[in-house]
N, C-alpha and C positions, 0 to 999 in steps of 0.2 A: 146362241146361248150354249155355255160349254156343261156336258156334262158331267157330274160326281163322276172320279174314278172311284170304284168300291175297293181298291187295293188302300188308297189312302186314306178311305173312310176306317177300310179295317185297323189301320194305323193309327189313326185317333183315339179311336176305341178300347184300344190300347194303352196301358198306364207308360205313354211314353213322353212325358210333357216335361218331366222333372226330372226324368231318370229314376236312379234307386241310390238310396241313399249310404253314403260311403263310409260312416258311422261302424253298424255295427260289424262290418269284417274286418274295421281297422282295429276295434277294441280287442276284438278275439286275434285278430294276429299279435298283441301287445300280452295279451293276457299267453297266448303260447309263448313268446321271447320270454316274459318273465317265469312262466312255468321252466321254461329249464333254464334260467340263471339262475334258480333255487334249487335246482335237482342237488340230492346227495352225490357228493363225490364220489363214489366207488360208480356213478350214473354217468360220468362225464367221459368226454372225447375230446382230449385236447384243454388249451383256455376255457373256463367257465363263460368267460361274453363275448368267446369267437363266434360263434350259431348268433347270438342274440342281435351282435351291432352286423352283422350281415344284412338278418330280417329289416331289423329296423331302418338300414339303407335305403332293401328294397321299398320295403313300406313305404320311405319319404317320396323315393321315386315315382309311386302308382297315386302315393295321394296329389302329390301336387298336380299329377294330369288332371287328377278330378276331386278336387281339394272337398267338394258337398254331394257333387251328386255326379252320377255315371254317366255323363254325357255323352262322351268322345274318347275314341281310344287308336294309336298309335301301334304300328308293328313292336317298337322294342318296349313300348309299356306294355303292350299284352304278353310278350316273353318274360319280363321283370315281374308281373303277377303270376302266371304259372309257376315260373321259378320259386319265386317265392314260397306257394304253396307246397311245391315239392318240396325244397328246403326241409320245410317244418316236418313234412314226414317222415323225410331220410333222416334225420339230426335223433328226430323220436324214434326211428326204430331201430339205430344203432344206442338209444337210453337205455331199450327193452333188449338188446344182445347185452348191454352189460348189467341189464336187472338180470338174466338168467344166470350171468357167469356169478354174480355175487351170492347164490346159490350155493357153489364152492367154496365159499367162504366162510366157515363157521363163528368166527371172531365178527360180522357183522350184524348189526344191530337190529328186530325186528320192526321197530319205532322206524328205523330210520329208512327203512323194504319198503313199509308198508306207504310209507309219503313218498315216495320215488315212486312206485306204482301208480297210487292214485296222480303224481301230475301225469305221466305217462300217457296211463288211458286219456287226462282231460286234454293231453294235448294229441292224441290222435284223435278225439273226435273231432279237434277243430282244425287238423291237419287236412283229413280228409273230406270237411265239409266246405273248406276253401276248394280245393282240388275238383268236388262236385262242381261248388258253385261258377270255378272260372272253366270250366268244358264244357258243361251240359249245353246244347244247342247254339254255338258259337261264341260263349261268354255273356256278361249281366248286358252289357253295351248292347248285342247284336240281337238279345233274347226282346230288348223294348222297341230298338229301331229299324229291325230287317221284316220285311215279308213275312208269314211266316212259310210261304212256299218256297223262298229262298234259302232259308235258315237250314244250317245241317241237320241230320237226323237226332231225333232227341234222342240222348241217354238212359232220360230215367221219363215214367209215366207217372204223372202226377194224378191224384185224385181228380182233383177239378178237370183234368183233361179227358174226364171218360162220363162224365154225371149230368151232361145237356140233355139227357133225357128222365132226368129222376123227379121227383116231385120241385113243384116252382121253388119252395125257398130252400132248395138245395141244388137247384139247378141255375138259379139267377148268380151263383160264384162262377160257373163255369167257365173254362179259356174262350169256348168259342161265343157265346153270350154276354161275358164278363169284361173280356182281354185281360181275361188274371197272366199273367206270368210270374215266376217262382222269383222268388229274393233270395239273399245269403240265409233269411231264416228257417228257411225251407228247406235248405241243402242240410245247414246245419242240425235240423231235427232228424232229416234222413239218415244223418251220420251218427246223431247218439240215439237212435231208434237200430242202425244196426248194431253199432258196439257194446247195444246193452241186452239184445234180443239172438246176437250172431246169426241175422236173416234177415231178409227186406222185410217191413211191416206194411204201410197202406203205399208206396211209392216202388213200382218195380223197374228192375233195371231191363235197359233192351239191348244195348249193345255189348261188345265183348271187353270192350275198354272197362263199362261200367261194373260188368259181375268181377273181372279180377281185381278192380280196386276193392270193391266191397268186398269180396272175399279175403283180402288182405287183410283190409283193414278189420273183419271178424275176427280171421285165427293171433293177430296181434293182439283183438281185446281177448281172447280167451286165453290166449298165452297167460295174459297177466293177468286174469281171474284164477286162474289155477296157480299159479306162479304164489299171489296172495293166500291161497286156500292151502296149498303145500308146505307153507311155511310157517302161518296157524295152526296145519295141525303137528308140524315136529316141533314147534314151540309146546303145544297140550303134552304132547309124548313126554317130552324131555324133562315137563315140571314137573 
């Protein structure tokens, strides 16, 4: 009679049956493409839907590998999802060097700051909530189907990964109890929990990849918090 391996049981246990669904980081990477094919002009680099049909390349590229759900992933599609993500951050934080230059610019419109900033911030929170969600612990692919004693060192510490000891119906989520593993939604609230907070809230970061992106991505939302708050108040001044 052969016995249970406990490594594959742990795998079971695990939400790894279906994968994770490829919905919500493809809407958010559409929703970044069209947040800057609407940036004001004085925001741009270049074509208006050069950055955009890039994105959306990539995009076609990583959906079709996994057209509903994370199954299986490929050397140049997990380059083409990275990239991707990167993308979206470079493209946004060369938006916010030319949100600051327009600063200089007295003749431009505070209407028109003040909507350049807000896509800004919305596109770096979902810049760098891609960028969490495709690194943290080898990608979404590797986070449901590897070991986890194989899996690289995690990034970031989730709640549920520390609370197997707290009372039952707060411990029955737990990773090791549960086989919770994190989704894009999870990366994504880590990402507008720093850019609204400029500091980790309930999820901390371990490695050192993990604190300079968040710390990026913090002095970026701050820039543009004050950036907006600068330009409110020499509007008040000036009327």
């Amino acid at each position: 009679m052969t016995g249970r391996n406990p490594f594959d049981e742990e795998l079971s246990h695990r939400r790894t049956a279906a994968g994770e669904n490829r919905l919500p980081p493809a809407i958010a990477t559409l929703v970044a493409a069209v947040a800057y094919a609407l940036l004001p002009e004085p925001l741009l680099f270049g074509p208006r839907l050069t950055i955009p049909l890039i994105e959306l390349a990539l995009l076609t590229a990583v959906v079709l590998m996994n057209p509903r759900r994370m199954v299986r992933q490929s050397r140049w599609s997990r380059i083409a999802a990275v990239l991707l993500a990167a993308l979206v951050i470079a493209a946004n934080l060369v938006a916010l060097g030319m949100l600051i230059r327009t600063l200089l610019v007295p003749s431009t419109s505070g209407s028109s700051l003040l909507l350049g900033a807000m896509q800004v911030w919305l596109t770096n929170v979902i810049g760098f909530g891609l960028v969490y969600w495709e690194l943290d612990r080898g990608g979404p692919v590797a986070r449901r189907n590897v070991r986890r004693e194989e899996l690289p060192p995690a990034d970031w510490r989730f709640s549920q990964d520390e609370n197997d000891d707290a009372v039952v119906e707060v411990s029955i989520g737990a990773s090791a109890k549960s086989g919770w593993v994190p989704t894009f939604i999870d990366y994504l609230y880590l990402s507008l929990t720093n850019s609204s907070a400029f500091s980790p809230t309930d999820t901390m970061p371990l490695t050192t990849r993990a604190k300079i992106l968040m710390g990026l991505e913090a002095t970026a939302a701050l820039l543009i918090s004050l950036l907006v708050i600068a330009r409110a108040v020499g509007s008040l001044a000036g009327g």
